[in-house]
PyMOL Python script that loads the backbone (N, CA, C, O; Angstrom):
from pymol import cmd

cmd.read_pdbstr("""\
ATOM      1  N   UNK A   1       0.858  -1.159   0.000  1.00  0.00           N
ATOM      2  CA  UNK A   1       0.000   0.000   0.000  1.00  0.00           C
ATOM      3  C   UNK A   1       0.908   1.226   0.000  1.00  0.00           C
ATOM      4  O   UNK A   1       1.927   1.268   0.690  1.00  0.00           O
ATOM      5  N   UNK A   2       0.636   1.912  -0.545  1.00  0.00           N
ATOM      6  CA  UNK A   2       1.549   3.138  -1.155  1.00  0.00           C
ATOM      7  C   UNK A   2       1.290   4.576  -1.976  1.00  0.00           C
ATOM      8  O   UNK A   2       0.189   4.613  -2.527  1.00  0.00           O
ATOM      9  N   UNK A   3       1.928   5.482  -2.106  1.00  0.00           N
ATOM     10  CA  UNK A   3       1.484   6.582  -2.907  1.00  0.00           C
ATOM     11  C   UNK A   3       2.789   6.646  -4.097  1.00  0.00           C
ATOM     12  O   UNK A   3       3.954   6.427  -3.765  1.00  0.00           O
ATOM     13  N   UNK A   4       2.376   6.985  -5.542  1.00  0.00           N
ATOM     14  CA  UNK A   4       3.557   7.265  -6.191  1.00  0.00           C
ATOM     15  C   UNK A   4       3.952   8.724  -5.869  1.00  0.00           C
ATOM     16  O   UNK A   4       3.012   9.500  -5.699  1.00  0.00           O
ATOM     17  N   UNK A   5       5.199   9.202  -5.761  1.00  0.00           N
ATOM     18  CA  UNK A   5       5.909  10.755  -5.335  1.00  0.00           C
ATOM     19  C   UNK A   5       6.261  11.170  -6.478  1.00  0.00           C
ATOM     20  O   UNK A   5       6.811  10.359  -7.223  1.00  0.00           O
ATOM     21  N   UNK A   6       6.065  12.399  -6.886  1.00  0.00           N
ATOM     22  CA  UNK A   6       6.240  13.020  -7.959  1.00  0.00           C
ATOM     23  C   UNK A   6       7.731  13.091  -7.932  1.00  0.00           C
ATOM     24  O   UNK A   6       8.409  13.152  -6.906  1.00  0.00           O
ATOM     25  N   UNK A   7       8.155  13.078  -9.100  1.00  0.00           N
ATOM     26  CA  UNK A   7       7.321  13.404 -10.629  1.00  0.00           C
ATOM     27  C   UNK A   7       7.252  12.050 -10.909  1.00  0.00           C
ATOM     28  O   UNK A   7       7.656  11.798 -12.044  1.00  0.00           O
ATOM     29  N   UNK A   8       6.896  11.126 -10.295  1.00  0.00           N
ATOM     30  CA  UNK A   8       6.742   9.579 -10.852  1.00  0.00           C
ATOM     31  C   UNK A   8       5.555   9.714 -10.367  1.00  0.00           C
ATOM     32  O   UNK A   8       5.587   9.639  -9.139  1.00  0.00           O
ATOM     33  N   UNK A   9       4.331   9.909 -10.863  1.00  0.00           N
ATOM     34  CA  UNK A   9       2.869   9.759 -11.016  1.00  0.00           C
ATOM     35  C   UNK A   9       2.718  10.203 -12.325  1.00  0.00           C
ATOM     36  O   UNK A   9       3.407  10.848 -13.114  1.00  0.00           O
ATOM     37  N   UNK A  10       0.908   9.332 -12.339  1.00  0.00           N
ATOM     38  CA  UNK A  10       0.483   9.496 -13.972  1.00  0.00           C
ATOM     39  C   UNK A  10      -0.675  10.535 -13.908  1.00  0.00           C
ATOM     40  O   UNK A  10      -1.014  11.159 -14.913  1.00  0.00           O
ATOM     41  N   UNK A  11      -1.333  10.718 -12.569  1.00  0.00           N
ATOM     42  CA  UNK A  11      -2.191  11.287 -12.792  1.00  0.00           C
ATOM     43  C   UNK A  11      -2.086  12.514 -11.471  1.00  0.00           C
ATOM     44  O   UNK A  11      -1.536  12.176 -10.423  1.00  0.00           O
ATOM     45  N   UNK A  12      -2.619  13.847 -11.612  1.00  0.00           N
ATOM     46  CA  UNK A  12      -2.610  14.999 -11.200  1.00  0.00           C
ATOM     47  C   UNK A  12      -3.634  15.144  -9.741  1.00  0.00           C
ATOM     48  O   UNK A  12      -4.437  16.068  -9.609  1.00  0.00           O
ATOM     49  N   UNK A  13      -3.457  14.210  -8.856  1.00  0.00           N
ATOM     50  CA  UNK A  13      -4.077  14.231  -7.548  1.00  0.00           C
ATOM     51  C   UNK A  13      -3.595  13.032  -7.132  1.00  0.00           C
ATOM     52  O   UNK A  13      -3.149  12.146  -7.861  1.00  0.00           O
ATOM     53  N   UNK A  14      -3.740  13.008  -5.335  1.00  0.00           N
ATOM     54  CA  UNK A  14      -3.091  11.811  -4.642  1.00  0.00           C
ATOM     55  C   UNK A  14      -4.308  10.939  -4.486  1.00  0.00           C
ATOM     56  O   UNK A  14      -5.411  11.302  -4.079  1.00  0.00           O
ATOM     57  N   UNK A  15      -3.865   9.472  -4.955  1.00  0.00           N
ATOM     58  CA  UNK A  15      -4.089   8.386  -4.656  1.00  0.00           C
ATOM     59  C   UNK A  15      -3.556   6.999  -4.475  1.00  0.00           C
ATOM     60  O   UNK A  15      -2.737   6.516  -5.257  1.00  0.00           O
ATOM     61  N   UNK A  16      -4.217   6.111  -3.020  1.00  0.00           N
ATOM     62  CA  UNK A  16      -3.509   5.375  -2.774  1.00  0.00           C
ATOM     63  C   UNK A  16      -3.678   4.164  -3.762  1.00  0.00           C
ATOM     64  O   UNK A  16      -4.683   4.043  -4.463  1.00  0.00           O
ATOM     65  N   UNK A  17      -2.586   3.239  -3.774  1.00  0.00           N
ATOM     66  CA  UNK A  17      -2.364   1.759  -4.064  1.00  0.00           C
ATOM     67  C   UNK A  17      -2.433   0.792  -3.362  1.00  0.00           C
ATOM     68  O   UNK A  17      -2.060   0.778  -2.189  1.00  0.00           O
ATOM     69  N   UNK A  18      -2.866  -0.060  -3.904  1.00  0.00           N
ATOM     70  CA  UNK A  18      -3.117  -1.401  -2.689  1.00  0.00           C
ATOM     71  C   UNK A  18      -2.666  -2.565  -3.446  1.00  0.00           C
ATOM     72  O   UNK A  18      -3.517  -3.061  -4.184  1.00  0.00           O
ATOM     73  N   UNK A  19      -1.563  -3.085  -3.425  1.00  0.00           N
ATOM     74  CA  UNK A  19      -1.561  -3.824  -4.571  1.00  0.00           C
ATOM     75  C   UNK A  19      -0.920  -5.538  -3.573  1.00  0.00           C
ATOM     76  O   UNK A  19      -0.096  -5.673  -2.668  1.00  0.00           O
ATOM     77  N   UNK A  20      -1.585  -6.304  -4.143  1.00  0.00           N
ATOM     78  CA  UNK A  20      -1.163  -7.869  -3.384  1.00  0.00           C
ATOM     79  C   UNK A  20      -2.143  -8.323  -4.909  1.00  0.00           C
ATOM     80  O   UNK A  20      -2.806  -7.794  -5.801  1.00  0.00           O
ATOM     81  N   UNK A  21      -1.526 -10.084  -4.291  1.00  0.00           N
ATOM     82  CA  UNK A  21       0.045 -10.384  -3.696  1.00  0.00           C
ATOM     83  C   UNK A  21       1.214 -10.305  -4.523  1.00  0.00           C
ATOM     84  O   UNK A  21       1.572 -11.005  -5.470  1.00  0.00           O
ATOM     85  N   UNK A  22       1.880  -9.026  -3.814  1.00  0.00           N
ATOM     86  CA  UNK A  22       3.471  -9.313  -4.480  1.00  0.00           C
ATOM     87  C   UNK A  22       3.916 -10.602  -4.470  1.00  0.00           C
ATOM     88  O   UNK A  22       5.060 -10.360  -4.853  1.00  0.00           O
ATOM     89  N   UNK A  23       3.896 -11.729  -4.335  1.00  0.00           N
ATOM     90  CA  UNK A  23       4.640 -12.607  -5.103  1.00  0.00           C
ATOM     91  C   UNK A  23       4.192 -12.954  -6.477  1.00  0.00           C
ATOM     92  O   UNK A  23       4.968 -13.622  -7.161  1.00  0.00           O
ATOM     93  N   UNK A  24       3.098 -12.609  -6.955  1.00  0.00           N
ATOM     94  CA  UNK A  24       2.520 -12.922  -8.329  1.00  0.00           C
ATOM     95  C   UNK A  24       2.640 -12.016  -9.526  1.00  0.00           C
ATOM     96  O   UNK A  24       2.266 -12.092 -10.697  1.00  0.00           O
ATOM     97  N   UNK A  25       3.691 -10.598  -8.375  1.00  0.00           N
ATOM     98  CA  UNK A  25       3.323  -9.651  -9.608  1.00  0.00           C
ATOM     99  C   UNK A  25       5.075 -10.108 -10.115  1.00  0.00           C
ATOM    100  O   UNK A  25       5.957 -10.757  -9.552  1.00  0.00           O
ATOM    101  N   UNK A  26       4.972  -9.258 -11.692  1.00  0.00           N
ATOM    102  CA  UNK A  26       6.061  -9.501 -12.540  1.00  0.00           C
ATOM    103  C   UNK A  26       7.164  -8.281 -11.811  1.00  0.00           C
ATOM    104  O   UNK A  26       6.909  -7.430 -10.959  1.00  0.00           O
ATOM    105  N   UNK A  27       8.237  -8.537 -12.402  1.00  0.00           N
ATOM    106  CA  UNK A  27       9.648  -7.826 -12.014  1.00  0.00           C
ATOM    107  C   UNK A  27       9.372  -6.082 -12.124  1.00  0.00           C
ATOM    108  O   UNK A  27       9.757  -5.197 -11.360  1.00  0.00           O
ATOM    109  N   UNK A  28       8.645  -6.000 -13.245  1.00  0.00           N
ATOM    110  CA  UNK A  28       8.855  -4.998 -13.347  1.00  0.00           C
ATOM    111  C   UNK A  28       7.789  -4.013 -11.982  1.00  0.00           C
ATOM    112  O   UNK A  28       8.050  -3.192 -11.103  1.00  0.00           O
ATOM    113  N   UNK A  29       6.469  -4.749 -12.528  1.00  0.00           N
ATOM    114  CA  UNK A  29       5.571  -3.902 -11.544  1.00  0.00           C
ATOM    115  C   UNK A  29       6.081  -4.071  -9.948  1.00  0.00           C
ATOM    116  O   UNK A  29       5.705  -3.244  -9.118  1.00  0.00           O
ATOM    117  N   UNK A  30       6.934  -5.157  -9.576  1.00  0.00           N
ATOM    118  CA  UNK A  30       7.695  -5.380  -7.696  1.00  0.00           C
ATOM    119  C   UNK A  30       8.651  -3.648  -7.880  1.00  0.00           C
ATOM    120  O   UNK A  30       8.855  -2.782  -7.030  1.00  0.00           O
ATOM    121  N   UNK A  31       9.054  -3.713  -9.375  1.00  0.00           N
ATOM    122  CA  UNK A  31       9.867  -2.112  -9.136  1.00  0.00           C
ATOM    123  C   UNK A  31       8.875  -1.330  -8.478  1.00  0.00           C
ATOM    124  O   UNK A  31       8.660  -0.955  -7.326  1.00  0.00           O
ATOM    125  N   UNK A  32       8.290  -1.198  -9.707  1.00  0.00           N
ATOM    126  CA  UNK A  32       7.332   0.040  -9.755  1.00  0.00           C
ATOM    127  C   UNK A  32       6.434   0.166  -8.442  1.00  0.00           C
ATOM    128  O   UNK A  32       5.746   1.164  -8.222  1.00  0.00           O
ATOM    129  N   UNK A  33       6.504  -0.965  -7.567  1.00  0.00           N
ATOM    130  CA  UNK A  33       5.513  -0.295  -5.998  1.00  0.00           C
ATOM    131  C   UNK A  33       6.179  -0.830  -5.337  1.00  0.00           C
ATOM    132  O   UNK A  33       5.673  -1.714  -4.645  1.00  0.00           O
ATOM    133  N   UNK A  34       7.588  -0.570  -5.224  1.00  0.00           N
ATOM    134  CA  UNK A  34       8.881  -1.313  -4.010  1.00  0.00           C
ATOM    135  C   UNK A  34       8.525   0.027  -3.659  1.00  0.00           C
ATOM    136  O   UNK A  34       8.595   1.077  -4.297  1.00  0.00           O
ATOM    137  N   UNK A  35       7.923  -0.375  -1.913  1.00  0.00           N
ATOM    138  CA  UNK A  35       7.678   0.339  -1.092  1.00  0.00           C
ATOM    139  C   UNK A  35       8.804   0.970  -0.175  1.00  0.00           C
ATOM    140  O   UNK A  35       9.768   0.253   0.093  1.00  0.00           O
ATOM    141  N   UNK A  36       8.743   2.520   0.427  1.00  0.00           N
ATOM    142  CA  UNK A  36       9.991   3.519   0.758  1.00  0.00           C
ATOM    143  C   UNK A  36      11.258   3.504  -0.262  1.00  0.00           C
ATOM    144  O   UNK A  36      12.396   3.645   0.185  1.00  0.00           O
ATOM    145  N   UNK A  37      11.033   3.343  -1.537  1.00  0.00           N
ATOM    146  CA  UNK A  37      11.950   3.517  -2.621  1.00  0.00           C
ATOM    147  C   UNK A  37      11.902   5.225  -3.115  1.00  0.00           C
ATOM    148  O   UNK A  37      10.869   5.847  -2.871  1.00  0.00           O
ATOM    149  N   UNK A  38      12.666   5.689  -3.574  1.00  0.00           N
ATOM    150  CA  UNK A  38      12.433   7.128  -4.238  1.00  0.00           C
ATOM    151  C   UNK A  38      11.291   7.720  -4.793  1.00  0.00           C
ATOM    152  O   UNK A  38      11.030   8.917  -4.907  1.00  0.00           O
ATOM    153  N   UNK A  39      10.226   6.100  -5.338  1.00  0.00           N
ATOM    154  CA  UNK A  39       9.458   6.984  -6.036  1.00  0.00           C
ATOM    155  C   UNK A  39       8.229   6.662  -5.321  1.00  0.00           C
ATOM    156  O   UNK A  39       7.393   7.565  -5.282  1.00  0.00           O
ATOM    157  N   UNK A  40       7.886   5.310  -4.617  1.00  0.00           N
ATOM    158  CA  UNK A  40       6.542   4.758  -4.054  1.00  0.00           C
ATOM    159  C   UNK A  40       7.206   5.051  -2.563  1.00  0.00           C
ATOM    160  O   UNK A  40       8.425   5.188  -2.461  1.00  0.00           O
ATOM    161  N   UNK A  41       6.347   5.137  -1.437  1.00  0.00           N
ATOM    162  CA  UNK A  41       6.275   5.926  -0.308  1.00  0.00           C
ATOM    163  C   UNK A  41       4.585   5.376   0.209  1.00  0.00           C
ATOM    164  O   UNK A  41       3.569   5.339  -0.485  1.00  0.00           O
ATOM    165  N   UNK A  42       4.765   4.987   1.678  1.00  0.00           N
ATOM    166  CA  UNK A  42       4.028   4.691   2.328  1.00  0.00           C
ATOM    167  C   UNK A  42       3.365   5.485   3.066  1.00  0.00           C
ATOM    168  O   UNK A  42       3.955   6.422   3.604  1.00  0.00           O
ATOM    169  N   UNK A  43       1.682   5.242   3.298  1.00  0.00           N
ATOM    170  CA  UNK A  43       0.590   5.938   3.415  1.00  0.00           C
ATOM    171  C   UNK A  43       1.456   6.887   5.250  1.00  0.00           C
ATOM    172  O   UNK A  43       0.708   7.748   5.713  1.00  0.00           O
ATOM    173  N   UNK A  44       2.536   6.715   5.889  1.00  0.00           N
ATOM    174  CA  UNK A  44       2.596   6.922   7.297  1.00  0.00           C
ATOM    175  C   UNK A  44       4.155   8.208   6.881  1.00  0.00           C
ATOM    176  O   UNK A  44       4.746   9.006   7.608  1.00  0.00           O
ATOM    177  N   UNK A  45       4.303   7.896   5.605  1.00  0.00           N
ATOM    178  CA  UNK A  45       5.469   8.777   5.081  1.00  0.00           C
ATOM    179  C   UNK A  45       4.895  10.570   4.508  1.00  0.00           C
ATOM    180  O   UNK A  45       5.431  11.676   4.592  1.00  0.00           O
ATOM    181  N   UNK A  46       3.811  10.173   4.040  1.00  0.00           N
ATOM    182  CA  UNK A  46       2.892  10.807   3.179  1.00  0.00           C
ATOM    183  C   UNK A  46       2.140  12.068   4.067  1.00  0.00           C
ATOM    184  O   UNK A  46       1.926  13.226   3.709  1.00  0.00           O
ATOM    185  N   UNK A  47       1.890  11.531   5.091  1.00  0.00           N
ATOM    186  CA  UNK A  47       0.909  12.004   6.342  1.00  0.00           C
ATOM    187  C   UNK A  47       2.078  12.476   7.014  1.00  0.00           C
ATOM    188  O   UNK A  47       1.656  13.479   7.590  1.00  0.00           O
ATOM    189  N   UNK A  48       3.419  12.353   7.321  1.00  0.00           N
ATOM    190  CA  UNK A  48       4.491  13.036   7.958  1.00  0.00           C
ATOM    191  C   UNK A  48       4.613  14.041   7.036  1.00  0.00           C
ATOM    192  O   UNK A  48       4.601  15.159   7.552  1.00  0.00           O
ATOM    193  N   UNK A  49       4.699  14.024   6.119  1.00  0.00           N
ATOM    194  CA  UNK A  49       5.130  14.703   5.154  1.00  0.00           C
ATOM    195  C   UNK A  49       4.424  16.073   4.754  1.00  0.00           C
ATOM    196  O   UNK A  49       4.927  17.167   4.501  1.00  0.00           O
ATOM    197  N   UNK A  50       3.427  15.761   4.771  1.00  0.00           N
ATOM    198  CA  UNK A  50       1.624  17.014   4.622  1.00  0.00           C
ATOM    199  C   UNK A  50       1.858  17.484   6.308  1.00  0.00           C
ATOM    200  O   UNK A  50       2.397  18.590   6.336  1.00  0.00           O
ATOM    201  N   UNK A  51       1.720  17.196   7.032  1.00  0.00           N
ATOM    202  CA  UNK A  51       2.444  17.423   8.902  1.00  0.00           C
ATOM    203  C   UNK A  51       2.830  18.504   8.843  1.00  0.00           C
ATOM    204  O   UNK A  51       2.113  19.488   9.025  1.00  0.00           O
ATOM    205  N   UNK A  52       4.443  18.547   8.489  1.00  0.00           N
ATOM    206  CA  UNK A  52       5.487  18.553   8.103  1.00  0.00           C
ATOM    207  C   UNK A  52       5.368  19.562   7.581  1.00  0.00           C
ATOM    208  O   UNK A  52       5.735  20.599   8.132  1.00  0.00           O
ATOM    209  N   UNK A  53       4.768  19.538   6.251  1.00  0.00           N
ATOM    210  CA  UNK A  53       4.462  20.877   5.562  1.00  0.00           C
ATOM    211  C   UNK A  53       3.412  21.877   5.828  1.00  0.00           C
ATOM    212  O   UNK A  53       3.611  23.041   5.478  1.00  0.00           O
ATOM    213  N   UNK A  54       2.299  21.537   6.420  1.00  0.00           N
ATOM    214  CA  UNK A  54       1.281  22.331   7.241  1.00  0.00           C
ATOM    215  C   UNK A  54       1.958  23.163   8.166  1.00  0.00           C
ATOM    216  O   UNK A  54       2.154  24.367   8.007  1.00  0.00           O
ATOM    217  N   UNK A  55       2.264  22.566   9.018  1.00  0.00           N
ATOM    218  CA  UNK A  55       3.480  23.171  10.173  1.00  0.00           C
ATOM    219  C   UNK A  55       4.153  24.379   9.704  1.00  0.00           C
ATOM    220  O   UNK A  55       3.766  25.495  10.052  1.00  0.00           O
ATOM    221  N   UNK A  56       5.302  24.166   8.802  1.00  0.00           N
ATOM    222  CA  UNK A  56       5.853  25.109   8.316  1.00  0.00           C
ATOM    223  C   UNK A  56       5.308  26.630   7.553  1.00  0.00           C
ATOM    224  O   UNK A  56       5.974  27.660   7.437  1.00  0.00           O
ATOM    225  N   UNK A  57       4.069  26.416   7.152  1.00  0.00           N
ATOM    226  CA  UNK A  57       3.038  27.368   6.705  1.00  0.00           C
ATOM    227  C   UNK A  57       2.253  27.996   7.534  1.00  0.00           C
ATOM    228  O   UNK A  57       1.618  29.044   7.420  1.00  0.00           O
ATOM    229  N   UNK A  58       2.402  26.989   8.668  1.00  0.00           N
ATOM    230  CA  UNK A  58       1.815  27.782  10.217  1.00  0.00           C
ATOM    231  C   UNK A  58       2.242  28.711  10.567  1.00  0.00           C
ATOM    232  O   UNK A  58       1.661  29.778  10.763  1.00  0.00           O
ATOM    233  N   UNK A  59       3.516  28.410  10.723  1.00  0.00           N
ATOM    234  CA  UNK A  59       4.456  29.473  11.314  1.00  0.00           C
ATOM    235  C   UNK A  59       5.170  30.550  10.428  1.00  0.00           C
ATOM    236  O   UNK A  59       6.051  31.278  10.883  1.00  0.00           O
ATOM    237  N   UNK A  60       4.793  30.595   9.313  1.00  0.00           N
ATOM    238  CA  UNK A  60       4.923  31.556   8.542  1.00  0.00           C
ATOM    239  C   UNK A  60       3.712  32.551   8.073  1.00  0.00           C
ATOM    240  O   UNK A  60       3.942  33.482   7.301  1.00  0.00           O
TER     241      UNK A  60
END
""", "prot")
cmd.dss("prot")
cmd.show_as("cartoon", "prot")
cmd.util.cbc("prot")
cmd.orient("prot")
């Protein structure tokens, strides 16, 4: 379960992935949603992250 991080998304708003069972998927797609990698990022990374950035707009 995961979000793609820009600029590796296809489409222009956040949505999550849910994808099982990884053992059935092919090589390429285990890339493409290898979770805390550069480009896929987990739903608890995502929510630090928006935090994170709320915060900083607070105080400015």
């Amino acid at each position: 379960m995961g979000f793609h991080w820009p600029p590796f998304h296809s489409v222009n708003h956040l949505h999550l992935h849910v994808i099982s069972p990884l053992k059935e998927m092919r090589s390429l797609s285990r890339a493409m949603f290898k979770l805390n990698s550069f480009w896929f990022v987990s739903p608890v990374w995502v929510l630090a992250r928006l935090k994170n950035s709320a915060a900083k707009q607070a105080g400015n």
